[in-house]
C-alpha positions as CSV (number, residue, x, y, z in Angstrom):
1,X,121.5,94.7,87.8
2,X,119.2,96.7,90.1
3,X,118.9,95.4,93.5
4,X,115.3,94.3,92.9
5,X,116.1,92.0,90.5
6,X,119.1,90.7,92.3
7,X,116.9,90.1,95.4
8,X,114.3,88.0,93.3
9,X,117.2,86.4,91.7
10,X,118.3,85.1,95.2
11,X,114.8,84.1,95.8
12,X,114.6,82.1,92.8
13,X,117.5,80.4,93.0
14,X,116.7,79.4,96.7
15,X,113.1,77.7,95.4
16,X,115.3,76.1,92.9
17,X,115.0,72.5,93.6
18,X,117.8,70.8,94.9
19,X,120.3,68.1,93.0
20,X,120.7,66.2,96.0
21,X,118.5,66.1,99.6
22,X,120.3,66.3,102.8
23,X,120.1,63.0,104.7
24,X,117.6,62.7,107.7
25,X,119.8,63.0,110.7
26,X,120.6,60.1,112.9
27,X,118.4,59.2,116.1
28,X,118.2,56.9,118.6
29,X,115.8,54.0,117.3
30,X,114.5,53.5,121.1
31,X,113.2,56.8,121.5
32,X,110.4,55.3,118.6
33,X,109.3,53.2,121.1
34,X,105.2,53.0,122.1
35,X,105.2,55.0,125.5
36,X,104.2,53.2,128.8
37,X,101.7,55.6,129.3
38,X,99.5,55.4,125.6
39,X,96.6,53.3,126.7
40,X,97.2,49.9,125.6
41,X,93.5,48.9,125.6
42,X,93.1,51.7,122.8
43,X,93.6,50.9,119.4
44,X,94.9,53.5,116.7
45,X,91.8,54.2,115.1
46,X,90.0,55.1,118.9
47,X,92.7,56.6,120.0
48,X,93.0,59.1,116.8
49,X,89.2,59.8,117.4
50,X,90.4,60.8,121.0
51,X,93.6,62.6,120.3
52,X,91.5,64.3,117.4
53,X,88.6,65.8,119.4
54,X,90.7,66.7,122.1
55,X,92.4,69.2,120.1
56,X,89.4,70.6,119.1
57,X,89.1,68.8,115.9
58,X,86.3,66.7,114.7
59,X,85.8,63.1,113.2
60,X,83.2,61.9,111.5
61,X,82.0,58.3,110.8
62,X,81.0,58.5,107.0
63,X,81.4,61.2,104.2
64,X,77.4,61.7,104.7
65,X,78.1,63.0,108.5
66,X,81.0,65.3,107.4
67,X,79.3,66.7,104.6
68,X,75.5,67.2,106.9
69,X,78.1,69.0,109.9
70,X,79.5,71.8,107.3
71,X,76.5,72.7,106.3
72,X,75.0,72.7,109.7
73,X,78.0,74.5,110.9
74,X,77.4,76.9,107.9
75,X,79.5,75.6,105.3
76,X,78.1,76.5,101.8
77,X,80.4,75.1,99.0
78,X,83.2,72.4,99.2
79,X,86.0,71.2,96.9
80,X,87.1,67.6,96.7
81,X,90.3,66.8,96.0
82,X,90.3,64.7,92.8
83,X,91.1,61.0,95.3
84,X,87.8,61.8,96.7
85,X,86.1,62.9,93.6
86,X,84.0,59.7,93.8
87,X,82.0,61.2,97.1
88,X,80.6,64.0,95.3
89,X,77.3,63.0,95.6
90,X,77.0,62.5,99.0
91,X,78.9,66.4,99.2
92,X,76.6,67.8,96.7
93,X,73.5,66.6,99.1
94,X,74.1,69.5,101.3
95,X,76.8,71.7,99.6
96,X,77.8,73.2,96.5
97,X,80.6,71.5,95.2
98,X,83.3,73.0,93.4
99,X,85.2,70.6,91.3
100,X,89.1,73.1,91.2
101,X,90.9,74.7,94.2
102,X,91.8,77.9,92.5
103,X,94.2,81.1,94.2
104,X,91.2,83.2,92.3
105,X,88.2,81.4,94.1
106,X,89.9,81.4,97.9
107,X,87.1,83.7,99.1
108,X,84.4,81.6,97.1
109,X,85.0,78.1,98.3
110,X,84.5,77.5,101.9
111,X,85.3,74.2,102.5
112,X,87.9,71.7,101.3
113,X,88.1,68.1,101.1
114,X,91.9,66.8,100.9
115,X,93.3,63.2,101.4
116,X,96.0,63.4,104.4
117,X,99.6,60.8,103.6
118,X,98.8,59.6,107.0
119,X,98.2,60.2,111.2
120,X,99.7,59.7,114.0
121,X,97.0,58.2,117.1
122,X,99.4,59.3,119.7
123,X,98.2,63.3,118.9
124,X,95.5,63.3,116.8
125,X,97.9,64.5,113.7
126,X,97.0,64.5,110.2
127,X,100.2,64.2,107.8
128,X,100.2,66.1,104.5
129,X,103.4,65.8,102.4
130,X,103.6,67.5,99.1
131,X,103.0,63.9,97.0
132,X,100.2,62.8,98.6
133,X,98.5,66.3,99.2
134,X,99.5,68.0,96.2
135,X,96.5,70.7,96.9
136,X,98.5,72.2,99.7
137,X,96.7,75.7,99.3
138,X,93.0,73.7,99.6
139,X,94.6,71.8,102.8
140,X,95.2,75.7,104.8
141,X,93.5,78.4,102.7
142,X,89.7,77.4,103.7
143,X,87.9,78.1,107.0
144,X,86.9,74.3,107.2
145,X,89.5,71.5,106.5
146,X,88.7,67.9,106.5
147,X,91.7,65.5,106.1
148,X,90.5,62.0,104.7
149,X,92.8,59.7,106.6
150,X,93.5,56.5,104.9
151,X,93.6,53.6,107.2
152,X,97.0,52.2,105.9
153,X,98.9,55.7,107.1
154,X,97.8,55.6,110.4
155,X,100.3,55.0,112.7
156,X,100.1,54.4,116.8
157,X,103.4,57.0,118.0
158,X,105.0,60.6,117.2
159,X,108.3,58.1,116.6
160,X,106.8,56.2,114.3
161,X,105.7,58.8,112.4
162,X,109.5,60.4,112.5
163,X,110.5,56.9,111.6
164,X,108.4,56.4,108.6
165,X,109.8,60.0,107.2
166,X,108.9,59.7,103.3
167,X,111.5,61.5,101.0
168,X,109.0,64.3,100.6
169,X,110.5,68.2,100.0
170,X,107.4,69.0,102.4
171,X,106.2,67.2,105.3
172,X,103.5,68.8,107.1
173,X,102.2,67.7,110.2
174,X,98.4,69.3,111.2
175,X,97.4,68.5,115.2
176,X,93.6,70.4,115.6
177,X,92.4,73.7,113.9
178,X,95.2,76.8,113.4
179,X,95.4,78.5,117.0
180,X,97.3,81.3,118.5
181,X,97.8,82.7,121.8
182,X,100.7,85.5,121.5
183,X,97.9,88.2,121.3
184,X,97.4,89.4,125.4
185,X,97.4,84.8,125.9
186,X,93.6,84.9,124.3
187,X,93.4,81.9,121.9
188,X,92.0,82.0,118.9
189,X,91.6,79.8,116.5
190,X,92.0,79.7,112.6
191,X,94.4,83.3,112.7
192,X,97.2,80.8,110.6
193,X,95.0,78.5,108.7
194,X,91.6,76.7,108.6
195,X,89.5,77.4,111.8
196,X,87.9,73.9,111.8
197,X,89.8,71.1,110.9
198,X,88.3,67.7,110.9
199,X,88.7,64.0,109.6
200,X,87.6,60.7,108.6
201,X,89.0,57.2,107.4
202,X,88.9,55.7,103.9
């Protein structure tokens, strides 16, 4: 066996799925608790909106605003994931819609419309996990992102979230647009993944 095939045959048989998931470690339950200093006058869905923006991220009230800001922000085509299928009209108002996320159309489609597993209010966060956002490569290939946060994943702390760990082979957890600042401490934003990342409820 040459040394290239041994070297892919090591990388295939760490993708391999596993028989049996590790356990989640064990924490301390209190550390889940709301912090004293999370306004308490907020609730979760304000407080995502504010967490959300802060990053730099956007929210929008309705599918009509979200799909009337990527055009205006230059957007020209969109995919929908197939759970939001159903708002292609109000998409295709503004934007071509392209009804597969394909590796071959990456430089074709600019934006991409995905339905997050849940957020967290503390931090703005969108959730993806590999069940729920089975189009992983349509959640951090495009220049735009929006997340469609249902309101039944939305949870108030960072603990919670930790608490409420799905048994998912991939959790990811998406605070703002991609940024980087190794580069002479000059951020810039969507170097790692989508450059404008934004949200709304369902």
């Amino acid at each position: 066996m040459s040394h290239r095939d041994q070297i892919f045959q090591g990388i295939r048989k760490a993708l391999a799925p596993l028989p049996e998931r590790a356990a989640y470690p064990d924490y301390d339950t209190a550390a889940t608790t709301t912090p004293r200093w999370l306004p308490a006058a907020e609730d979760n869905e304000t407080l995502f909106r504010k967490r959300l923006t802060g990053t730099g991220g956007f929210f929008f009230a309705s599918p009509a605003d979200c799909a009337a800001w990527l055009k205006k922000d230059g957007a020209k085509s969109v995919y929908l994931a197939p759970q939001v299928a159903h708002l292609a009209a109000e998409f295709a108002a503004h934007l071509e819609v392209v009804p597969e996320y394909t590796r071959d159309a990456v430089d074709r489609i600019d934006a991409a419309v995905t339905v997050a597993d849940g957020a967290i209010a503390e931090s703005g966060t969108v959730i993806l996990t590999d069940s729920g956002t089975p189009d992983r490569l349509a959640a951090l290939a495009p220049w735009w992102h929006i997340a469609v946060v249902p309101r039944t994943g939305l949870v108030r702390t960072i603990g919670e979230a930790i608490t409420a760990f799905p048994a998912d082979p991939g959790i990811v957890w998406i605070t703002g647009p991609s940024k980087t600042a190794d580069v002479e401490g000059i951020l810039i934003q969507g170097v790692h993944g989508p450059g404008r990342q934004g949200s709304f409820f369902i």
